[in-house]
C-alpha positions in Angstrom: 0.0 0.0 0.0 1.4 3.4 -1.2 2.3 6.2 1.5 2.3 8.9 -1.9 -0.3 11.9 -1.6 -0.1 12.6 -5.1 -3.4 13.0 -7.1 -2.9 10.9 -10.5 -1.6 12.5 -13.4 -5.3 11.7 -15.4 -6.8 13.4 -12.4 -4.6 16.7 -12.9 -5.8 16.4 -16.2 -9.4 16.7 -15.5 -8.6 19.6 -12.8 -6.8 21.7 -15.7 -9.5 21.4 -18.2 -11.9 22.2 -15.0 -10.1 25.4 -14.6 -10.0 26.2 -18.0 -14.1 25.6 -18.6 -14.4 27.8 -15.5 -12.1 30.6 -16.4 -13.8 31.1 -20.0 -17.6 31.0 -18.8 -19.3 33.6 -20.8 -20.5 36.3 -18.9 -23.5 37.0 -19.2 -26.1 39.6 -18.5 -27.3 39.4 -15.2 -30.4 41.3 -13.3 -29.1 41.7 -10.1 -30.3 42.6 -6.5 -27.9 43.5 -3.9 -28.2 45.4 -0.3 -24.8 47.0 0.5 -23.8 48.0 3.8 -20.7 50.7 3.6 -19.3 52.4 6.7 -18.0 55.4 6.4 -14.5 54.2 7.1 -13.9 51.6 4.6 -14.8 51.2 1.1 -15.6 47.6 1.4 -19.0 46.8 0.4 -21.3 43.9 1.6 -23.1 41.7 -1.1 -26.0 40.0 -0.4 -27.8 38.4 -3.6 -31.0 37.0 -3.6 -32.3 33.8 -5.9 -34.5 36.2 -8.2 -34.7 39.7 -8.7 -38.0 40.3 -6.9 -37.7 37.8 -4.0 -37.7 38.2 -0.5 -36.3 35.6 2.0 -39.5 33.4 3.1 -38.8 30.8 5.8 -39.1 26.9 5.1 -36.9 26.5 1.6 -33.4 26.7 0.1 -33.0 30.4 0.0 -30.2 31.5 2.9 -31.0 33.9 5.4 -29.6 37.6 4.5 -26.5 37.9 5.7 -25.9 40.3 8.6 -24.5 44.1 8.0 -21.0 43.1 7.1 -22.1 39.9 5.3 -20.1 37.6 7.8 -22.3 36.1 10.2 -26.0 35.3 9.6 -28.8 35.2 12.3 -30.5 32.1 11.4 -29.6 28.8 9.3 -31.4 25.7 8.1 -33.0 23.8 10.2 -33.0 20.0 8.4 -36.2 19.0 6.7 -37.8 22.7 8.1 -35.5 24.6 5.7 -33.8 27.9 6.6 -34.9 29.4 8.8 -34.8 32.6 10.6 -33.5 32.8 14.3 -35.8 35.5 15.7 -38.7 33.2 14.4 -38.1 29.6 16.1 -37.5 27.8 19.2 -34.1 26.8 18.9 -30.5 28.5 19.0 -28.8 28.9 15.2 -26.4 31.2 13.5 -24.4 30.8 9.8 -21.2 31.8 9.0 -20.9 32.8 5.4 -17.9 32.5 2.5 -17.3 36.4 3.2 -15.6 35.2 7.0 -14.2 31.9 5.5 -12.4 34.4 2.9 -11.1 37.1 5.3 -10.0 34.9 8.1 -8.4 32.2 5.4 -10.1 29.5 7.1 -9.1 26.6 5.0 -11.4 23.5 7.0 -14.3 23.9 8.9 -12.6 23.6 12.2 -11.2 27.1 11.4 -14.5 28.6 10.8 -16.3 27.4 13.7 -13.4 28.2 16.2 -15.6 31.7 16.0 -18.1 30.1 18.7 -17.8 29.1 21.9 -20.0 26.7 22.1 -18.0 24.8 19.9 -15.0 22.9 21.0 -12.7 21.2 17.9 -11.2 18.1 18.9 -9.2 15.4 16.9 -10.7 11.9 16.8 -9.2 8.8 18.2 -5.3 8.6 17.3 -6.0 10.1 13.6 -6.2 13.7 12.4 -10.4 13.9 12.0 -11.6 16.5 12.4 -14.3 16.0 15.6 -16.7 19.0 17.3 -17.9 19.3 20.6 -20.7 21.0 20.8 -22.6 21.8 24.5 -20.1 19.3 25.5 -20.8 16.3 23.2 -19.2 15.0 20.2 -20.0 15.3 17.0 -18.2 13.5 14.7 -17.2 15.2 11.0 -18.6 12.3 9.0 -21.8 13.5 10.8 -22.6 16.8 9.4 -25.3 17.4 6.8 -25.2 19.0 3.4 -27.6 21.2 2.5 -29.4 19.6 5.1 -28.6 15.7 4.4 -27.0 13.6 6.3 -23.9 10.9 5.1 -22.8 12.5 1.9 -19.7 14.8 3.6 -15.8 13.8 2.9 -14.5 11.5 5.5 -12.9 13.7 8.7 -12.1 16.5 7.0 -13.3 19.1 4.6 -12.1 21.8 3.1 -14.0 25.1 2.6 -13.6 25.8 -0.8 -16.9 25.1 -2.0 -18.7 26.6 0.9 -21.1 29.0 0.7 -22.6 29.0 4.6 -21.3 26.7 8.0 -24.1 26.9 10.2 -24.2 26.0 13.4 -27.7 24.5 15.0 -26.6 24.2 18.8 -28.4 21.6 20.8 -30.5 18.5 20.3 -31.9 18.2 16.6 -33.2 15.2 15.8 -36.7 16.8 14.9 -35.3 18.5 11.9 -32.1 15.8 11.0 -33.1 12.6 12.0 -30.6 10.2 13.8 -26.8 10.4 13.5 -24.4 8.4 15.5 -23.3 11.9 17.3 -24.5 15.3 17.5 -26.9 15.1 20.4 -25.5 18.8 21.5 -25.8 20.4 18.1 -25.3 19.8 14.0 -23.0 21.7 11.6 -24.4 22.5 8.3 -22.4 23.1 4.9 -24.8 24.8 2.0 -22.6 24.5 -1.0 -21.9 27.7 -3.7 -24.2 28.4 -6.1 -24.1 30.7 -8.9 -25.3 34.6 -8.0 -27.0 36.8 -10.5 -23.6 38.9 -10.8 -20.8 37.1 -12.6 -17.5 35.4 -10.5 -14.2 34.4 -11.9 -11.9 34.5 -9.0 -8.6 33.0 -9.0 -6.9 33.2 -5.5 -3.1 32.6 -3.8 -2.2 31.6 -0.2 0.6 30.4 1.5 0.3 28.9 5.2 3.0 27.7 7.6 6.8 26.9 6.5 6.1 26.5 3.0 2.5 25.6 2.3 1.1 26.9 -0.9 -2.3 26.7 -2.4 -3.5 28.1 -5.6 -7.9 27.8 -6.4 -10.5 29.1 -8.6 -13.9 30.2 -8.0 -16.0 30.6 -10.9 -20.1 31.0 -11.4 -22.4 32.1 -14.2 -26.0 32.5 -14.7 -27.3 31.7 -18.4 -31.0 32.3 -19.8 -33.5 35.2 -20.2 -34.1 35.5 -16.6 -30.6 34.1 -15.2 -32.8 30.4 -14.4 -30.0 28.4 -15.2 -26.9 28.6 -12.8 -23.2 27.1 -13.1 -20.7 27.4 -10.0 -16.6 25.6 -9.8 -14.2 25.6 -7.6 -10.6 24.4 -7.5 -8.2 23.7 -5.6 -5.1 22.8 -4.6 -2.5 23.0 -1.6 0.6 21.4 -0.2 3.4 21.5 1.7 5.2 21.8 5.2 2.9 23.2 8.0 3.6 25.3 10.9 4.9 22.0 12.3 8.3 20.8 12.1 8.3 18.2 9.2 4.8 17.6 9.0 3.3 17.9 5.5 -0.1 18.1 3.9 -1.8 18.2 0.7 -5.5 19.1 -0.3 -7.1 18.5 -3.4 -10.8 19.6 -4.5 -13.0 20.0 -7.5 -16.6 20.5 -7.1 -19.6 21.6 -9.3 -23.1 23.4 -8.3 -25.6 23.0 -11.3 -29.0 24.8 -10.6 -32.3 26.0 -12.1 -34.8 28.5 -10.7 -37.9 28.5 -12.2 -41.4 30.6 -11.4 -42.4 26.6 -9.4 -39.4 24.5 -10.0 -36.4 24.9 -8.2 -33.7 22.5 -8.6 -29.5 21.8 -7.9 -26.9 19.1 -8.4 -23.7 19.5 -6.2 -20.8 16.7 -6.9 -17.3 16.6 -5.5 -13.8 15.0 -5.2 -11.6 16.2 -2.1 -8.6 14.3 -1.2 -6.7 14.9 2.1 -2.9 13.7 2.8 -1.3 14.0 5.6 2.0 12.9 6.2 4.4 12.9 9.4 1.4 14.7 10.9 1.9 15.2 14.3 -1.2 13.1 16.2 -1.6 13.0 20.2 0.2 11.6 22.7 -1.3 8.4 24.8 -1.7 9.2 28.4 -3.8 6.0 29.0 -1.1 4.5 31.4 -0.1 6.9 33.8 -1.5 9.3 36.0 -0.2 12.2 35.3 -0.1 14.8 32.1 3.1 15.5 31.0 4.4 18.9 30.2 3.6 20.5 26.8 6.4 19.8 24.6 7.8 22.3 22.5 5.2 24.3 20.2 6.2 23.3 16.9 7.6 19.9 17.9 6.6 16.2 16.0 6.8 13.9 18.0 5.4 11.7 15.3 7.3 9.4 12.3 8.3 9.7 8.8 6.3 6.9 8.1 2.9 8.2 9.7 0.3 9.1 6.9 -3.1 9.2 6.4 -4.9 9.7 3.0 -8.7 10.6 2.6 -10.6 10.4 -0.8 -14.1 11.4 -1.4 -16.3 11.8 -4.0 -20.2 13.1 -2.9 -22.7 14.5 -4.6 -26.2 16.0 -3.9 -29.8 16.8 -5.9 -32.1 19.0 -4.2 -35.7 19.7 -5.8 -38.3 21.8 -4.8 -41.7 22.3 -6.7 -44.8 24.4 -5.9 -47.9 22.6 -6.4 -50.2 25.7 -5.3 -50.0 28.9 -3.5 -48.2 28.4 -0.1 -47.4 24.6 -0.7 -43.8 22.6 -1.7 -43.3 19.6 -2.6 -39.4 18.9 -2.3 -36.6 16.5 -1.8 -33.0 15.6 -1.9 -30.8 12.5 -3.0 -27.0 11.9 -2.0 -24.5 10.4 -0.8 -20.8 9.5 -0.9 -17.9 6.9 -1.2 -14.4 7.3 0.7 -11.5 5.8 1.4 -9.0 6.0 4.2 -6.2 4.3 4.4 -2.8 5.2 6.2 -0.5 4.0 9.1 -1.0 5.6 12.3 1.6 5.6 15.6 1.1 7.5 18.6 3.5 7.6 21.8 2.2 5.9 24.4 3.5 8.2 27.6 5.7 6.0 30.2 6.9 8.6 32.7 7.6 12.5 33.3 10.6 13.0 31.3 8.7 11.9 28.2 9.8 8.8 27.7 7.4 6.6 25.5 6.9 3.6 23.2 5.2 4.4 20.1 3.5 1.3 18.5 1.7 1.2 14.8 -1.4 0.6 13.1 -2.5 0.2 9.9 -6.2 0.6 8.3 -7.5 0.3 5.3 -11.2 1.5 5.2 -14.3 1.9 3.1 -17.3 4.2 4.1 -20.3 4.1 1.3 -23.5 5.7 2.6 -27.0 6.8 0.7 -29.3 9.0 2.0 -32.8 11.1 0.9 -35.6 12.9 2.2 -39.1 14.2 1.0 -41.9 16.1 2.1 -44.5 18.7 1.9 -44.7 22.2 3.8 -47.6 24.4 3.9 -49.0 27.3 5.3 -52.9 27.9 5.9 -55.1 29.2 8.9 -58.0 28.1 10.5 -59.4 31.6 12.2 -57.1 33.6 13.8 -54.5 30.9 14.0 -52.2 30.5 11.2 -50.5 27.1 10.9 -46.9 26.4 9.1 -46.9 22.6 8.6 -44.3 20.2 7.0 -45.0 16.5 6.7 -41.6 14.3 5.5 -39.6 11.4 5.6 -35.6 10.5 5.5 -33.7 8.1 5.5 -30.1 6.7 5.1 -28.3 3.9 5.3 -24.1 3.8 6.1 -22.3 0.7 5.2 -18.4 0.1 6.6 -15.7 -2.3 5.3 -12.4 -2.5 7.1 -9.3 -4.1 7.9 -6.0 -3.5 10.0 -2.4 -4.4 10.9 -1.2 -3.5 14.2 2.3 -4.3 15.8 1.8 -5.7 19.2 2.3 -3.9 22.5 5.6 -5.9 22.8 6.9 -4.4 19.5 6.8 -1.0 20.2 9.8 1.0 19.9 11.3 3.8 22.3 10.7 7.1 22.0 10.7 10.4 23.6 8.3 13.6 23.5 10.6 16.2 24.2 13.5 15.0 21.7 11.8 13.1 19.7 14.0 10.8 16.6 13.3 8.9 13.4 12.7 5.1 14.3 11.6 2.7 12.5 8.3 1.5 12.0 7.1 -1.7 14.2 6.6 -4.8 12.7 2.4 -5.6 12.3 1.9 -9.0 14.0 -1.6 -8.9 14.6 -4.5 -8.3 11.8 -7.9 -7.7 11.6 -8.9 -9.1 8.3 -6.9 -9.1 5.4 -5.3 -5.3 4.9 -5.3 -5.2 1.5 -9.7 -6.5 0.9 -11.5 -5.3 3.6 -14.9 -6.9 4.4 -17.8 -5.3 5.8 -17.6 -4.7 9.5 -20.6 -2.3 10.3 -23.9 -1.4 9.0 -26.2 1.3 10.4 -29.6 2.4 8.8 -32.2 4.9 10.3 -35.1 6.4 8.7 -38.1 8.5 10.4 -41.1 10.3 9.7 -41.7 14.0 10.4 -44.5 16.3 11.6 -44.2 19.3 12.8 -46.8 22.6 12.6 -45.6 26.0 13.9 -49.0 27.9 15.1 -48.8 31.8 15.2 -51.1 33.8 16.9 -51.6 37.5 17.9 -50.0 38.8 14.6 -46.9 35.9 15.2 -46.0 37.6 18.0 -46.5 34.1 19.6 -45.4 31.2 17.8 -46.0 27.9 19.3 -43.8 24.5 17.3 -45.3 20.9 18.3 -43.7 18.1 16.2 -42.7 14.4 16.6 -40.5 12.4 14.5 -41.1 8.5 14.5 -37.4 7.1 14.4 -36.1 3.7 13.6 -32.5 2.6 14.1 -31.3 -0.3 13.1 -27.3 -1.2 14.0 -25.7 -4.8 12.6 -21.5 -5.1 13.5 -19.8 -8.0 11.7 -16.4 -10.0 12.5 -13.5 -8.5 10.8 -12.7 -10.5 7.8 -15.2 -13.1 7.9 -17.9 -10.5 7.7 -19.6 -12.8 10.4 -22.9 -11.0 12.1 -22.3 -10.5 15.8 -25.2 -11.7 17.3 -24.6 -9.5 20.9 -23.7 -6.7 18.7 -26.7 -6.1 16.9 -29.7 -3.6 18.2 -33.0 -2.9 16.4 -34.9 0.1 18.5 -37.9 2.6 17.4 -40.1 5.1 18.9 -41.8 8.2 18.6 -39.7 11.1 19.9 -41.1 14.3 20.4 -40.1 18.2 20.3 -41.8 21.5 21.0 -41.1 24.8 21.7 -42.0 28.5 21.9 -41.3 31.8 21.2 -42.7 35.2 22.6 -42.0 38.5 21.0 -42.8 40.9 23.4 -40.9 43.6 21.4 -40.0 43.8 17.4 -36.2 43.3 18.5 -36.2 40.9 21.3 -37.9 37.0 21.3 -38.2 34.9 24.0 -37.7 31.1 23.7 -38.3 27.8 25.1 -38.1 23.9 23.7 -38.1 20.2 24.7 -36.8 17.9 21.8 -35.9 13.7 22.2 -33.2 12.3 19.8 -33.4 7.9 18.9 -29.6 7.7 17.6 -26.9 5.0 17.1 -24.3 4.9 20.1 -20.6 5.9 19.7 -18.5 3.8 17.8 -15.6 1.7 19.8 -12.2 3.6 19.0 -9.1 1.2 18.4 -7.9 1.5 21.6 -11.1 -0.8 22.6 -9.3 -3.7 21.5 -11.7 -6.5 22.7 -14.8 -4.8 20.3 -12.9 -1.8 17.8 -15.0 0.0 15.6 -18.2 -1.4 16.1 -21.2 0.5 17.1 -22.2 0.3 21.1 -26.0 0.1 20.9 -28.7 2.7 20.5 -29.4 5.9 23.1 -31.9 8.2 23.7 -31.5 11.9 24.7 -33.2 14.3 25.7 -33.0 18.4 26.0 -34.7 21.5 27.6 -33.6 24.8 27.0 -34.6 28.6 27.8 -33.6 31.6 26.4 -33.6 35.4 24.8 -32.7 36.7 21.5 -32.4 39.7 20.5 -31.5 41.7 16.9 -31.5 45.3 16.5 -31.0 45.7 13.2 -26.7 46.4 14.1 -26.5 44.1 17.0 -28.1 40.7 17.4 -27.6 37.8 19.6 -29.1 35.2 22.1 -28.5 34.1 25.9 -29.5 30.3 26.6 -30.0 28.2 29.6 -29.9 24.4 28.5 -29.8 20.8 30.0 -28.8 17.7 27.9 -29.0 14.4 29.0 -27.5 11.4 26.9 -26.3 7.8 27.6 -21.8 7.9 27.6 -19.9 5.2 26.0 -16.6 4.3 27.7 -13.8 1.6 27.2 -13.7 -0.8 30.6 -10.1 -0.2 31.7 -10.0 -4.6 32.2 -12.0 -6.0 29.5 -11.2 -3.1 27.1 -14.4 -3.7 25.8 -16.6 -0.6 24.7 -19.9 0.3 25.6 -22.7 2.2 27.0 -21.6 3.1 31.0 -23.9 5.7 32.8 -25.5 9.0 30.9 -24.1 12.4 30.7 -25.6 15.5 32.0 -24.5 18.7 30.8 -26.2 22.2 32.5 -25.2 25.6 30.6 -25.0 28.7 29.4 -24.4 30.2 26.5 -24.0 33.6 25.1 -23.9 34.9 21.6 -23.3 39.1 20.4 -22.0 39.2 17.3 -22.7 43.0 14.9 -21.6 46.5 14.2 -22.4 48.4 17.6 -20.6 51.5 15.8 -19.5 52.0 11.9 -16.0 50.8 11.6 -16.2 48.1 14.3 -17.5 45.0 14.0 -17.6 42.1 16.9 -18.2 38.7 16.9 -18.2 36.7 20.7 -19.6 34.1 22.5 -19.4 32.7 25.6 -19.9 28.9 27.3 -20.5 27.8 30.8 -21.0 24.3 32.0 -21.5 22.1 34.3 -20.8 18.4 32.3 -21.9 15.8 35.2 -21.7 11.6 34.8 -24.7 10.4 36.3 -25.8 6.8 36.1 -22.6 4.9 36.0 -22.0 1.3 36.7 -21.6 0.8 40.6 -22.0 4.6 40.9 -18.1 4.6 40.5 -17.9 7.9 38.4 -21.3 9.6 39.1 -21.2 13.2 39.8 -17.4 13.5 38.3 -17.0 16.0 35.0 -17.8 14.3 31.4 -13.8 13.9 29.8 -12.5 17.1 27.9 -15.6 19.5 28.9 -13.8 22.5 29.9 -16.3 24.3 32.7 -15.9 27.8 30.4 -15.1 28.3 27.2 -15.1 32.2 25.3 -14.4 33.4 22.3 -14.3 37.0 20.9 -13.2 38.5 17.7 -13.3 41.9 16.3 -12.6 43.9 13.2 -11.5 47.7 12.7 -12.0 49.7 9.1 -8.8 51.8 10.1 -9.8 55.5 8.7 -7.1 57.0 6.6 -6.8 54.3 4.5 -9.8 53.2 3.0 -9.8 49.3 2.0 -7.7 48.4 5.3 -9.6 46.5 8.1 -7.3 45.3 11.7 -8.8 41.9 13.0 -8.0 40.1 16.4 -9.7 36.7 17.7 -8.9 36.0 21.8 -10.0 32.4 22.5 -10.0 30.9 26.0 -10.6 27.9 27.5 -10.8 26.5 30.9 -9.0 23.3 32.7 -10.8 20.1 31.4 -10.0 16.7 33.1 -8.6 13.7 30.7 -9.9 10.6 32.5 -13.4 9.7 33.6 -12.2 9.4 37.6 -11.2 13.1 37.5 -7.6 12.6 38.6 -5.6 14.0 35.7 -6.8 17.5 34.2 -5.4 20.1 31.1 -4.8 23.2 31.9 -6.7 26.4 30.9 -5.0 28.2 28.1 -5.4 31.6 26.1 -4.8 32.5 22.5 -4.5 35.3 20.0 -4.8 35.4 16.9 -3.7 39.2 14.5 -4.4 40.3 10.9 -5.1 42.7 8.6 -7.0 42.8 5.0 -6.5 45.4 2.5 -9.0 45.8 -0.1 -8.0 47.8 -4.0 -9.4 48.1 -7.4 -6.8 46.9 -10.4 -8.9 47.7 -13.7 -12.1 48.5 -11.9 -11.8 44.5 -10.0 -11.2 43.9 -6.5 -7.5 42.6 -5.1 -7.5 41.9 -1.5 -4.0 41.2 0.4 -5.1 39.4 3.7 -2.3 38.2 6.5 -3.1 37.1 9.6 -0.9 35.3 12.6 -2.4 32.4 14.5 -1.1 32.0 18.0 0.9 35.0 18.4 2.4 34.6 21.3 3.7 30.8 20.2 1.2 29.4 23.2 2.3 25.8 24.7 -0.9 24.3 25.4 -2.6 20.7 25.3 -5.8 22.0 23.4 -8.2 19.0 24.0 -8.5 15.7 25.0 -10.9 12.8 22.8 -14.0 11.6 25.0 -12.2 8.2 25.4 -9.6 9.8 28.1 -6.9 8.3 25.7 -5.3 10.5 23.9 -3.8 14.6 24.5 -3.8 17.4 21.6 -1.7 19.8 21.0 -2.5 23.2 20.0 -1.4 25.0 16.9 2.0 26.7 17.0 2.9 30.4 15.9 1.7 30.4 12.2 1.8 33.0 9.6 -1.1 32.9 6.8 -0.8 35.0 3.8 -3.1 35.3 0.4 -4.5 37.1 -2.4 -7.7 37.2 -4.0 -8.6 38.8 -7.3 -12.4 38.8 -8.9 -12.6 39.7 -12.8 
């Protein structure tokens, strides 16, 4: 099996002539609608284009929510099967982050975009470099996030943002609006892809990241026909080199496509993509599973990892969304996807032995297949009866996720000697122990779930009360087989269904401010074993039920907007028995919070963007009571985030940014003896926006981690394995639109 990270030749091929279709897209004559938003300081203009030249945002279908003054944060998102939606208007907490931020803060994956909220906590996942989020203290996994509001048709672990148009963040439970997932109990991301706007795009772009990354991508969208129905939108891309850390490389390649039509009752899009993601001597955690202490943070840019550590990921996805209207104030629509990847790579991780950083660092290999299908229809409506007007949406989704994988691993007496703190090339273990055959993986897990929707969102008194009842009628249905004999496991297979139900309420006792309450239930798969669960790895531990109640206030003035919520989740925990090292469901986790979101312009020129997470993450429920009333592992108590951006006012085009992140202490095994320390960091930049030939060029540069922070940054749910943070790194780039 090949460690290279280089895309085939015939594939470059295809990504050249891609470029060159984009580049020469007629342009053609577009009726446009756009709402700018200048400050007096800066010349920089806010775009906000609408689907038609006479529309207006309506909740319940495709259409995003406006964007926000500066056109980098919007105050609502979609909401599953119930569409976009806006924030001031429902029961539930949801904001978007939009291409306009991805651009000027160069976020290059999704974990750089939602590092903006604090109720968002990125992790890595289980000795690999995914990409996991903890949201209100529970994991969501990246496979997990939906696409335009479907589930199992994102890359594996890690996506880039390239062909992103909005990352929105629904915080809490949401099984109402996306069904089951196997996480994501405290909250779902969202990725709506680019589509073309009414005013023509060709935009070629430059970056360069860390020791000597480089990335080079195109952005390119048209609208054809006599009212702009017919839409085309690509992007490029491609980046490698060495990152901020020492000797570790990575390389990411993506093409994808949005095809759409908008008609006067037919609305319809195809999205399809390739990524691929390479990582190689990538620095990955550092196994404290053996002793009872946290060793010191080693140097910031130091790798402890190996030469012959890699990981590839290759995706292809694709979407088709369709929405008809069959009469006035009633859709019919639905959506088809799903994806293929591959992983394969060889993983090693030191496994800490004492103070002075002395380790062992052991190997395994995997070779994996993930193939899942998904789809959802429905109705929605709007109609009253008296003075009560209902919004109602009957639907039904469904997916079904099938696994096939094999591994080599080196046994614990093979590992070879190491050290974090002066770390040196060793060779790689010998595998002695195999889980089917590494080279034809067999199927090992399969996990289907479909459901049934209703929901109706009453509004009285002019809609200044708004009252959501719905229920979703889940089935889950988990089967794990024996690695290469593709052998069902009779104790390892779980069949559940019920009705769960949501509802929830919101009060506007002024225009500006809404008040907020909701109870929603969640039927989902349980966590799936890591590797270091050695008696059951990668299987699926069952099916739990959740469960949340929340409170709050939102508020938008038209310059400032934001919410403040009080919330309590409840979900069953899985955890690896320190004897058997067999994984399952052990006791339920209770997290109790608070969360706090500003985000606007209070005065022309500055613009802010924080948030702000307490909580109280309590085991309840465990076996023999051992661990109840200790913190859930790596749920820091506090967590805050804010950025802010400054038009400086002699030179017009030239914006200051600064983003201060802290987090508190968070304990790394489930008995509460071993704990990470709180840390604070900074991150500095500065955009400058210029016309060449009457097109916009915009220099932006921007430090992460100014101050070269030493800090463990998280820990995986397991109690296994440490993070650590990014080191110093410098980001440069240049955009240009013509």
């Amino acid at each position: 099996m090949s460690a290279s990270y280089s895309p085939s030749g015939r594939f470059r091929l295809k990504l050249l002539a891609l470029a060159v279709g984009a580049a020469t897209l007629p342009a053609m004559a577009a009726t446009e609608t756009r709402q700018t938003a200048t400050s007096p300081a800066s010349n920089e203009q806010t775009l906000t284009v609408t689907a038609t030249a006479d529309s207006q945002f309506t909740p319940g279908g495709d259409k995003l929510v406006p964007a926000y003054l500066d056109g980098q944060v919007a105050n609502g998102g979609r909401m599953g099967m119930l569409g976009e939606q806006d924030a001031r208007n429902v029961p539930f907490n949801i904001v978007s982050y939009t291409s306009k931020l991805i651009q000027d803060q160069q976020a290059k994956t999704i974990k750089d975009v939602v590092a903006n909220d604090a109720s968002i906590q990125n992790v890595q996942g289980y000795g690999n470099f995914a990409e996991t989020y903890r949201i209100r203290g529970f994991d969501l996994n990246g496979d997990d996030m939906t696409f335009g509001g479907l589930s199992g048709v994102m890359p594996r672990q890690v996506v880039s943002t390239q062909m992103v148009e909005r990352v929105e963040v629904f915080k809490g439970a949401n099984a109402l609006m996306n069904g089951s997932a196997s996480s994501g109990v405290g909250g779902m991301i969202n990725l709506e892809p680019k589509h073309a706007d009414d005013v023509p795009l060709t935009r070629v772009g430059v970056d360069y990241t860390g020791k000597n990354q480089l990335g080079a991508s195109i952005d390119a969208g048209r609208r054809f026909g006599d009212n702009n129905q017919w839409g085309a939108r690509v992007n490029l891309l491609d980046r490698e080199g060495e990152t901020a850390v020492d000797n570790e490389k990575r390389r990411t390649t993506l093409a994808s496509i949005g095809l759409d039509y908008r008609g006067d009752r037919l609305r319809t899009s195809l999205d399809m993509g390739y990524q691929k993601q390479a990582f190689h001597g990538g620095r990955l955690g550092v196994n404290v599973s053996g002793v009872d202490f946290i060793p010191e943070v080693p140097k910031a840019t130091s790798n402890y990892s190996q030469d012959w550590v890699y990981s590839n990921l290759e995706s292809e996805f694709g979407m088709a969304r369709a929405e008809y209207d069959v009469a006035q104030n009633w859709t019919l629509y639905g959506a088809l996807g799903g994806q293929h990847s591959h992983e394969y790579g060889a993983y090693g991780t030191p496994k800490i032995s004492d103070a002075n950083g002395n380790a062992v660092i052991g190997r395994m290999d995997t070779n994996k297949f993930v193939d899942a299908f998904s789809g959802q229809f429905g109705l929605r409506g709007q109609f009253a009866t008296g003075v009560v007007n209902h919004s109602v949406n009957l639907g039904y989704s469904a997916m079904n996720r099938r696994e096939k994988t094999s591994y080599g691993m080196a046994k614990a007496a093979e590992a070879v000697a190491t050290n974090i703190y002066e770390p040196s090339a060793i060779n790689p273990p010998e595998m002695t122990t195999f889980g089917g055959d590494l080279n034809s993986p067999r199927p090992t897990s399969r996990v289907r779930s479909q459901g049934f929707l209703l929901s109706d969102t009453l509004g009285m008194f002019d809609d200044k009360l708004l009252l959501t009842l719905g229920a979703r009628h889940q089935k889950v249905v988990v089967r794990n087989y024996s690695y290469g004999t593709a052998a069902e496991k009779d104790k390892e297979r779980f069949t559940k269904n019920r009705w769960t139900p949501a509802y929830g309420i919101v009060f506007k006792p002024w225009e500006q401010v809404s008040l907020y309450a909701n109870h929603i239930e969640s039927l989902s798969p349980g966590e799936t074993a890591p590797s270091t669960a050695t008696a059951n790895p990668g299987t699926v531990s069952g099916i739990s039920l959740a469960k949340q109640n929340e409170v709050g206030v939102k508020f938008d003035s038209g310059r400032v907007g934001g919410s403040l919520a009080l919330f309590e989740i409840k979900k069953p925990k899985g955890l690896t028995n320190p004897d058997t090292k067999y994984f399952s469901l052990d006791g339920e986790q209770r997290n109790r919070g608070v969360e706090l979101n500003v985000f606007g312009e209070p005065v022309f020129g500055l613009r802010l963007n924080g948030s702000a997470t307490w909580l109280d993450p309590k085991m309840t429920k465990t076996q023999n009571g051992t661990n109840d009333g200790k913190n859930a592992v790596g749920v820091a108590e506090f967590y805050s985030v804010l950025g802010a951006e400054y038009d400086i006012k002699p030179i017009d085009g030239l914006t200051a940014t600064a983003r201060l992140t802290h987090s508190g202490s968070q304990y790394a095994n489930a008995a509460n003896t071993k704990k990470l320390d709180a840390y604070t960091t900074l991150d500095l930049g500065a955009r400058y926006r210029m016309k060449v030939q009457d097109n916009d060029l915009v220099w932006r540069v921007g430090v992460d981690n100014v101050t070269n922070k030493r800090y463990w940054s998280g820990v995986e749910s397991g109690g296994t394995y440490i993070y650590q943070g990014t080191p110093r790194q410098l980001k440069v780039s240049m955009s240009y639109d013509f």
